[in-house]
C-alpha positions in Angstrom: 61.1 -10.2 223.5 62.3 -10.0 226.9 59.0 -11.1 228.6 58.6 -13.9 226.3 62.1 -15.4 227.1 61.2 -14.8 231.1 58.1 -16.6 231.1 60.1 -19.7 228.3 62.8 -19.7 231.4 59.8 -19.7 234.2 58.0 -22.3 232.6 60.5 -24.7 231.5 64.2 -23.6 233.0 66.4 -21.9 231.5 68.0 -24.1 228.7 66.0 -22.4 226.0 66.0 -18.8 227.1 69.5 -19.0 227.7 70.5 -20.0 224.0 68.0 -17.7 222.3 68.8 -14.7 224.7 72.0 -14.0 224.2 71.6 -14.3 220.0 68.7 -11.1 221.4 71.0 -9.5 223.8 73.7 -9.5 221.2 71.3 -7.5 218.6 69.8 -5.5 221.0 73.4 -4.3 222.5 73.8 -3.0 219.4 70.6 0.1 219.7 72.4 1.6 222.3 74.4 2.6 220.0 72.0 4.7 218.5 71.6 8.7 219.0 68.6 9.4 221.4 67.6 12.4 223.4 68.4 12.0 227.1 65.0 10.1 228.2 65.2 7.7 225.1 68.3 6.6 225.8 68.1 6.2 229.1 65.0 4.3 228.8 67.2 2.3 226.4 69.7 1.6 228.7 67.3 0.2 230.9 65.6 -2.2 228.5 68.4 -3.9 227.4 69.8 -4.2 230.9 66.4 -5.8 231.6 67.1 -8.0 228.9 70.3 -9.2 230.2 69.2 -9.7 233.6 67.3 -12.4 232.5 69.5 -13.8 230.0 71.9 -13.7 232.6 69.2 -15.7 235.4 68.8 -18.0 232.1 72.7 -18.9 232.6 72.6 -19.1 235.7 70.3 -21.6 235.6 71.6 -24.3 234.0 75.1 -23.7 235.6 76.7 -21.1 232.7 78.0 -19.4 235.4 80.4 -17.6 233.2 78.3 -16.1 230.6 75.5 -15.4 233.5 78.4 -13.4 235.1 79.3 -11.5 232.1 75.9 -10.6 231.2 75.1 -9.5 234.8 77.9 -7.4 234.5 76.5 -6.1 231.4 73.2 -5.6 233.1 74.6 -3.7 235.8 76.7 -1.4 233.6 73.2 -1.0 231.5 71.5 0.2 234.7 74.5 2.7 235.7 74.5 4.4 232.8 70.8 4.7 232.8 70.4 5.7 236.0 67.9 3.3 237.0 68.7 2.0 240.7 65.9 -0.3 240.7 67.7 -2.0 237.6 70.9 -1.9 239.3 69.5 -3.3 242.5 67.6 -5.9 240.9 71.1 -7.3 238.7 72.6 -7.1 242.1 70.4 -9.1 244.0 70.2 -11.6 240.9 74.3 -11.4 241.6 74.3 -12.1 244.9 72.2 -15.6 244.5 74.7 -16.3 241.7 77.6 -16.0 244.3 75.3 -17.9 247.1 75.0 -21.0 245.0 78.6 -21.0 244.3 79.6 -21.0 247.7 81.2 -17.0 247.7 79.2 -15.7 250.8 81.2 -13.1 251.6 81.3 -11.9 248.0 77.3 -12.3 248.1 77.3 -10.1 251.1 78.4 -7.3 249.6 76.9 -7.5 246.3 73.0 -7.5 248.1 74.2 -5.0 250.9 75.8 -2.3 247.9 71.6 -3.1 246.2 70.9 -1.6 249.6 72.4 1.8 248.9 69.7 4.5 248.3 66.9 2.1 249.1 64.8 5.4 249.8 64.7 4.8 245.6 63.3 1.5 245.8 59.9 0.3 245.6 58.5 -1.7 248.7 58.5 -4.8 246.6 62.2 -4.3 245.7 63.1 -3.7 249.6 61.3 -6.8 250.5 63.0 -9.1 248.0 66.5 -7.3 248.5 65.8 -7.9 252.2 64.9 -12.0 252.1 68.0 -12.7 250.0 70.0 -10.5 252.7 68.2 -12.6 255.4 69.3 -15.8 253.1 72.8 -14.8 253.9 72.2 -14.0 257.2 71.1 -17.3 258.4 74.0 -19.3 256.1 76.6 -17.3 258.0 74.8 -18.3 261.7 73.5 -14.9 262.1 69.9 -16.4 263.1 68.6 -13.4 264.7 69.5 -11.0 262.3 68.0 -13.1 259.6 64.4 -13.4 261.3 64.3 -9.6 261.9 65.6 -8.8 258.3 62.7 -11.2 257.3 60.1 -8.8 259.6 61.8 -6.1 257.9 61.0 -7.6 254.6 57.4 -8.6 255.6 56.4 -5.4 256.1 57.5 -3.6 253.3 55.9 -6.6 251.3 53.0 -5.1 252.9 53.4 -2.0 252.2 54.1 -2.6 248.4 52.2 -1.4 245.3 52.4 -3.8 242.7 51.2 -1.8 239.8 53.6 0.7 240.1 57.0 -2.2 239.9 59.2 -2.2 237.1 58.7 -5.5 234.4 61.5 -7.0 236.6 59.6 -7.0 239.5 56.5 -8.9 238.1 57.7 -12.1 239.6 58.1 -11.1 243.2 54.5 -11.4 244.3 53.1 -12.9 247.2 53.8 -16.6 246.4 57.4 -15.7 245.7 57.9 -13.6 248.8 56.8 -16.6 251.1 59.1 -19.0 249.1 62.0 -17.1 249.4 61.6 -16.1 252.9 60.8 -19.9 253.6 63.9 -20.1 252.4 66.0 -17.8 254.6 63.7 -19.3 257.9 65.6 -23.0 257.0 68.6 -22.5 258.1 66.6 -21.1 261.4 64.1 -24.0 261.3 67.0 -26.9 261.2 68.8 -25.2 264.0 66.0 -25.1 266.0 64.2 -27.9 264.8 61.0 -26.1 264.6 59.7 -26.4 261.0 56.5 -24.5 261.2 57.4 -21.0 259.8 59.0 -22.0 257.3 56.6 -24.7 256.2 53.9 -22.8 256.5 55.4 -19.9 253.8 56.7 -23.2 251.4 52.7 -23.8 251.9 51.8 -20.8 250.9 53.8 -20.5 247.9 53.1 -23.6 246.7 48.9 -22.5 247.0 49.4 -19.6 245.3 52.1 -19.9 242.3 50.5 -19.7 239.1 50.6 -21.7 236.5 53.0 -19.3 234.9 55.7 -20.2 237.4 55.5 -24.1 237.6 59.4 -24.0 238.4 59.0 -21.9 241.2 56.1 -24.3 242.6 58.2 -27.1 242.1 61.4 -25.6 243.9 58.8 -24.6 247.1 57.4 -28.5 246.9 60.8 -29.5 246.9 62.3 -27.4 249.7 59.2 -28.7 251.5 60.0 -32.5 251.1 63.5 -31.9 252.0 62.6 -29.7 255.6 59.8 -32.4 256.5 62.6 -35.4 255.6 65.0 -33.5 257.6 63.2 -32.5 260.9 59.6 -33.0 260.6 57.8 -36.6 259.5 59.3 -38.2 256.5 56.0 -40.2 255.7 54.7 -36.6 254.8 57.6 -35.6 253.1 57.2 -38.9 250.9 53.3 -37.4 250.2 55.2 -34.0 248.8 58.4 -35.0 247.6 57.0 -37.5 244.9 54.8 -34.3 243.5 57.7 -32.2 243.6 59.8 -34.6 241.8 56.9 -35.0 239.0 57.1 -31.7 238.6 60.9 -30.8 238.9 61.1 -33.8 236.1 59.5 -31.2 233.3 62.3 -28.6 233.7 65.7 -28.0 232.5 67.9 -26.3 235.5 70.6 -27.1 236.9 69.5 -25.4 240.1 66.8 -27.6 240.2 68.8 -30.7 239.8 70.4 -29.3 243.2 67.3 -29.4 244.9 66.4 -32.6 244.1 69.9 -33.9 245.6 69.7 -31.8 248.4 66.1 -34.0 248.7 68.4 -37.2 248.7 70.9 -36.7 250.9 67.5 -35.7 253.1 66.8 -39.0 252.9 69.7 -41.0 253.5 68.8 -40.7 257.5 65.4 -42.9 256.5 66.3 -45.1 254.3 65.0 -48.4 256.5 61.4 -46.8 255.4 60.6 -48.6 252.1 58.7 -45.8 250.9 61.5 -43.3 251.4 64.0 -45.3 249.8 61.6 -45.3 246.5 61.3 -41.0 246.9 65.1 -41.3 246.9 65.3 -43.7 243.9 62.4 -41.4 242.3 64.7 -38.0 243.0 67.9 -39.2 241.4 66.4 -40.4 238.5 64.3 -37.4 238.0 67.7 -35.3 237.6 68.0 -33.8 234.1 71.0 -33.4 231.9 71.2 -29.5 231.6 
């Protein structure tokens, strides 16, 4: 059940995960009512908290930012009483990018640094993606050098990982998504310094390697990619990406992808004398789903 619903939200937003989770997450709440011995029920616990993680992501995803809240919060109280810091770290993670798109920073900072706690728990893959939303945060708050060394941090226990051993929750985080989302937390060090190559290079690299599983993930790397090469590198070759990216973005229903694409056309409001940008622009807003 819960693996189905992930890969419905990966493949086409999270509209129709989000409606048919929680009607699941409602029944399935339920079980843990149910008399177990100690291992059962903690194993339990820790199934339906997985559950409502991605119920929760579902929410989030097309802006139900209350009900993604209270099922994270049902997640995390899932994972507590199972015992399972992974869970827990994982629901806080996923918490702290709620509280990033909405603008709570500081809140966000404390939610990824308390997924920190006992990271000797952790699996490598967990510390690295803990570590590149950390190194998100980082770099929105100015605090460029301690983002690109959290990102070091993160690379090398990326290395170090052992992907057969993760938890179902972890699936997603492999190599395409690590170099997406530490593109990611390198943009805000790329603008500033007007160097886009890092970060590029990673977008590049996630963009080769997502499957066709995760066409919403490819299309938020292509997207990010337009925008940095609009921004500070050549917008002729962000014109080559960006009208991809919107083909793409086009199939899904997600809020947070209707945010890239604007974030792609305010990128090109500084171009707009260039006929073909003004089209990608054009292309972008109408592209922009109703969630």
């Amino acid at each position: 059940m819960t693996r189905t619903l992930a890969a419905s939200e990966n493949l086409y937003g999270g509209a129709m995960a989000g409606e048919a989770g929680l009607a699941h997450l409602r029944w399935a709440s339920r079980l843990l009512d149910s008399q177990a011995n100690n291992g059962v029920e903690a194993g339990m616990f820790e199934a339906v908290g997985n559950l409502a993680g991605v119920v929760a992501f579902s929410a989030f995803d097309v802006g139900n930012h209350d009900a993604a809240a209270r099922c994270f919060r049902f997640g995390l109280w899932c994972a507590e009483q199972g015992g399972s810091w992974e869970l827990r770290a994982a629901t806080l993670a996923d918490m702290a990018r709620q509280a990033i798109y909405l603008g709570k920073l500081d809140d966000a900072l404390s939610l990824i640094e308390f997924a920190q706690v006992r990271a000797d728990r952790l699996s490598a893959t967990a510390r690295a993606m803990i570590g590149v939303v950390r190194a998100r945060l980082l770099a929105m708050l100015g605090r460029h050098d301690e983002a690109r060394a959290e990102v070091d941090r993160a690379d090398m226990h990326f290395v170090g990982r052992q992907a057969a051993a993760d938890p179902p929750w972890l699936v997603y985080y492999d190599e395409a998504e690590h170099a997406g989302s530490s593109a990611r937390a390198l943009t805000p060090l790329a603008v500033a310094e007007k160097r886009p190559d890092d970060a590029a290079e990673r977008l590049e690299t996630a963009i080769r390697l997502h499957s066709d599983a995760y066409p919403r993930s490819r299309a938020f790397s292509r997207t990010r990619l337009a925008t940095l090469h609009m921004t500070i590198g050549d917008p002729r070759e962000a014109v080559h990406i960006g009208h991809r990216a919107v083909a793409d973005a086009a199939m899904l229903h997600s809020q947070r992808m209707n945010e890239e694409l604007s974030k792609l056309v305010r990128s090109c409001e500084g171009h707009l004398s260039i006929p073909e940008v003004a089209e990608l622009a054009d292309f972008a807003a109408s592209a922009m789903t109703n969630v």
